[in-house]
C-alpha positions as CSV (number, residue, x, y, z in Angstrom):
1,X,104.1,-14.1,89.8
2,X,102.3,-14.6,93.2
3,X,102.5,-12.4,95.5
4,X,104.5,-12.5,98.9
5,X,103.5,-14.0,101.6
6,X,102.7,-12.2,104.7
7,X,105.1,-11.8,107.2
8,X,102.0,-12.4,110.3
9,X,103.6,-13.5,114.3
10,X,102.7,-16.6,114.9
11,X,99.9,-17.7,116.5
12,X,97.0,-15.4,118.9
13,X,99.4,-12.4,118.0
14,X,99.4,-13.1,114.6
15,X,95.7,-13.0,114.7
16,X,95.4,-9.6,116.0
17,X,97.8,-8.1,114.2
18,X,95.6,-9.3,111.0
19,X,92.7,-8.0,112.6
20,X,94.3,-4.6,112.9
21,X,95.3,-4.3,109.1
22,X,92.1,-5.9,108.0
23,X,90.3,-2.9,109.9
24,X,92.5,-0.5,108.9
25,X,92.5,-2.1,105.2
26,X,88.9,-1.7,105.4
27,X,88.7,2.1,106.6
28,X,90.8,2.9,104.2
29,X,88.8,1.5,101.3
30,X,85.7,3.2,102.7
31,X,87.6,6.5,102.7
32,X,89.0,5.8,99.2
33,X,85.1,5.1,98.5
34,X,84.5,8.7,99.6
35,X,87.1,10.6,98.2
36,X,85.9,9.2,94.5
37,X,82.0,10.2,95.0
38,X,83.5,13.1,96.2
39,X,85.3,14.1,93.6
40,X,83.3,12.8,90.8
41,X,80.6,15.4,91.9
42,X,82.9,18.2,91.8
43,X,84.5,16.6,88.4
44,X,80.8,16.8,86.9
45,X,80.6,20.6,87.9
46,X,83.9,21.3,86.6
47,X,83.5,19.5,83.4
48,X,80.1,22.4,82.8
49,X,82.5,25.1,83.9
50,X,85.0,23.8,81.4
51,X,82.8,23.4,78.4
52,X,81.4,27.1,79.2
53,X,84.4,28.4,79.1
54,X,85.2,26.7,76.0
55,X,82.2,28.1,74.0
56,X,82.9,31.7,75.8
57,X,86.5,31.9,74.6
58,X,86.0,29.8,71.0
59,X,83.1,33.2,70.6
60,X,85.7,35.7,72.3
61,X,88.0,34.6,69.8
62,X,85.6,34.6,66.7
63,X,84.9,38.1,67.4
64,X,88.0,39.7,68.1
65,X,89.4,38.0,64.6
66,X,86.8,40.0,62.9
67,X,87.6,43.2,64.3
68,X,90.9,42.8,63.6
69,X,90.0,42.0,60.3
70,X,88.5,45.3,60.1
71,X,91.1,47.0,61.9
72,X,93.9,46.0,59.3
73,X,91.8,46.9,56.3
74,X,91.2,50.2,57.6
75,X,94.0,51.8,59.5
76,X,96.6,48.5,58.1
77,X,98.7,46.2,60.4
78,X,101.6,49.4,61.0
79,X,98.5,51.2,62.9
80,X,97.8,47.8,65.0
81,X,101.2,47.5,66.3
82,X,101.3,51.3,67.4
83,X,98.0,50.7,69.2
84,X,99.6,47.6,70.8
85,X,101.1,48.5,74.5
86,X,104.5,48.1,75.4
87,X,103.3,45.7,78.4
88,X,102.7,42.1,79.0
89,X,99.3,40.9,80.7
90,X,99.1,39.2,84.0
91,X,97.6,36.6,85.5
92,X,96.6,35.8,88.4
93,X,95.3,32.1,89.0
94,X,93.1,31.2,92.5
95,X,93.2,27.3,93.6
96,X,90.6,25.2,95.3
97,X,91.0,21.8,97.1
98,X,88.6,18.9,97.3
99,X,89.7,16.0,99.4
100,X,93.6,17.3,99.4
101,X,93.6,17.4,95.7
102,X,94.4,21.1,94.6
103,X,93.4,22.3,91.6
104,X,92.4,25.7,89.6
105,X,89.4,27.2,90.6
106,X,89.6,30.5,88.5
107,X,91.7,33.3,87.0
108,X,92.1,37.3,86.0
109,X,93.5,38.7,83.5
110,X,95.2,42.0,83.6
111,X,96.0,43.8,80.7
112,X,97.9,47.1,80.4
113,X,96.5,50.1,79.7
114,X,96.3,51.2,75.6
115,X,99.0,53.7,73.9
116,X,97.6,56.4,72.2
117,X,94.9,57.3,70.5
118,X,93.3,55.3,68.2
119,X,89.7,54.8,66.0
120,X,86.9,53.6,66.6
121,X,87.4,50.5,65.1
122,X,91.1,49.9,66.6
123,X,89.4,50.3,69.4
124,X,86.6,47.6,69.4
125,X,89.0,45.4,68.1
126,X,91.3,46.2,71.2
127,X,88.7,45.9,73.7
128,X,87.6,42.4,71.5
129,X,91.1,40.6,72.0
130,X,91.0,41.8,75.9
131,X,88.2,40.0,76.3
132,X,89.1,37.0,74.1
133,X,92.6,36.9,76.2
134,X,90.4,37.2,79.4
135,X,88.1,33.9,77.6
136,X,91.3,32.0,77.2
137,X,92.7,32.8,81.0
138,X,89.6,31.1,82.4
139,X,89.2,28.7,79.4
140,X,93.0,27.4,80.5
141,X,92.2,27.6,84.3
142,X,89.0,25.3,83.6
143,X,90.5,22.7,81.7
144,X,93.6,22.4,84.0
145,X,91.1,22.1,86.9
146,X,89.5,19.1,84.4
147,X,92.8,17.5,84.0
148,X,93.9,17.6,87.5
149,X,90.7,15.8,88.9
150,X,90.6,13.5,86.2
151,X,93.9,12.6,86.8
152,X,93.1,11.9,90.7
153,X,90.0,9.7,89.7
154,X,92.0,7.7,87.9
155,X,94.8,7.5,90.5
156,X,92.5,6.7,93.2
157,X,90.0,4.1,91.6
158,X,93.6,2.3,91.2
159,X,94.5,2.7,95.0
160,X,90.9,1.2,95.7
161,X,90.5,-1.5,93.4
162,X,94.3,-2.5,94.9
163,X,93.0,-2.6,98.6
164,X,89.4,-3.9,97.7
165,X,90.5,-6.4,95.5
166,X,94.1,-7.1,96.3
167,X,94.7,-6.2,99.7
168,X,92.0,-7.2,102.1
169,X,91.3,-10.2,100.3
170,X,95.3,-11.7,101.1
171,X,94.4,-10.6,104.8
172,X,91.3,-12.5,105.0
173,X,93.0,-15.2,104.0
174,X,95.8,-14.6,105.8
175,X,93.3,-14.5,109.1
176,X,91.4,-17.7,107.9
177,X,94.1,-19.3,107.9
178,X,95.8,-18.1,111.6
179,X,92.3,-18.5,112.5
180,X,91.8,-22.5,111.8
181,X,95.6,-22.9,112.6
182,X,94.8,-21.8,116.1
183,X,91.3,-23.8,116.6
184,X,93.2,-26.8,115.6
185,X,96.1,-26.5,118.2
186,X,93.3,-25.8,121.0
187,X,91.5,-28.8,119.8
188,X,94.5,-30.8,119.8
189,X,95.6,-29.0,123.4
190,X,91.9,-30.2,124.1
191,X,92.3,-33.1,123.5
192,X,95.5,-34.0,124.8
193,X,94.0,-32.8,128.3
194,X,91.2,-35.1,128.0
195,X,93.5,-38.0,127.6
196,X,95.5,-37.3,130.2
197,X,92.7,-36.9,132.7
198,X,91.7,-39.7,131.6
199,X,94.9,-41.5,132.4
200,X,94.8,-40.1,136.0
201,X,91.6,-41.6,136.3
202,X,92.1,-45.0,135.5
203,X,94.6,-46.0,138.0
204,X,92.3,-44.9,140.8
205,X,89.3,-46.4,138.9
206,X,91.3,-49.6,139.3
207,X,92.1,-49.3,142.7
């Protein structure tokens, strides 16, 4: 399917108002250009954030599964749900923005305080899965944060490759074209002038 033609005023107006988009065409591809380095650097540092918080919370969680391990052999699972508190965790998430794309940048996790007294080893283990829940907070912060950007390269690499290599090149044409249509009406208008000076002259020549 081609695509539509442009709907360009005829003649000199015509010719600026392609002028106009191509510039503005053209800005905007440069800008495009921008946002993409742009975000590609900050994509590269949040892809090392992510993968640090990966190995943090995969290693938070390996160590609070084998205090709880110990936990239920010693004191058995009835003694882990007493020690469990009767409140949920919160989280609290901070955003960033790069180049109008907002993303997470970090998070807390709050957990409630412990009911009761417990052992040593409930304990560890307790203290273990907080920090293994505080790993997995930040682990899910970073690789939203990955998803969002990479999402946005994507989306504008599409928006560029659509001005660079759709866009700008129909309004080139499109400016040729008005262009040489133009040069050949003054050539003819040219011409047309010259002839009929030349008629004017020839009677008084004659004469």
């Amino acid at each position: 399917m081609s695509p539509r033609r442009l709907a360009v005023p005829p003649g000199r107006a015509g010719r600026l108002w392609l002028t106009r988009r191509l510039a503005v065409a053209r800005r905007g591809a440069d800008l495009l250009d921008r946002k993409l380095q742009v975000l590609q650097g900050e994509l590269d540092r949040r892809r090392s954030a992510a993968a640090r918080a990966a190995a943090e919370w995969q290693s938070r969680q390996a160590d609070a599964d084998s205090w709880l391990l110990r936990a239920a052999l010693l004191g058995g699972e009835r003694a882990i749900r007493l020690a469990a508190p009767d409140t949920l965790a919160e989280v609290t998430i901070s955003h960033a923005a790069t180049m109008g794309v907002r993303y997470p940048a970090g998070a807390a996790c709050a957990t409630p305080s412990p009911r009761g007294e417990v052992g040593p080893v409930l304990a560890a283990a307790r203290e273990a899965h907080r920090a293994a829940l505080a790993a997995a907070v930040r682990h899910a912060a970073a690789a939203e944060a990955l998803r969002v950007l990479e999402a946005e390269m994507v989306t504008t690499r599409y928006r560029l490759r659509a001005v660079r290599d759709r866009w700008i090149p129909r309004l080139e044409q499109a400016l040729a074209e008005v262009t040489f249509a133009i040069e050949e009406l003054e050539r003819a208008d040219a011409a047309r002038l010259r002839l009929a000076a030349a008629a004017r002259d020839r009677p008084s020549a004659a004469g």
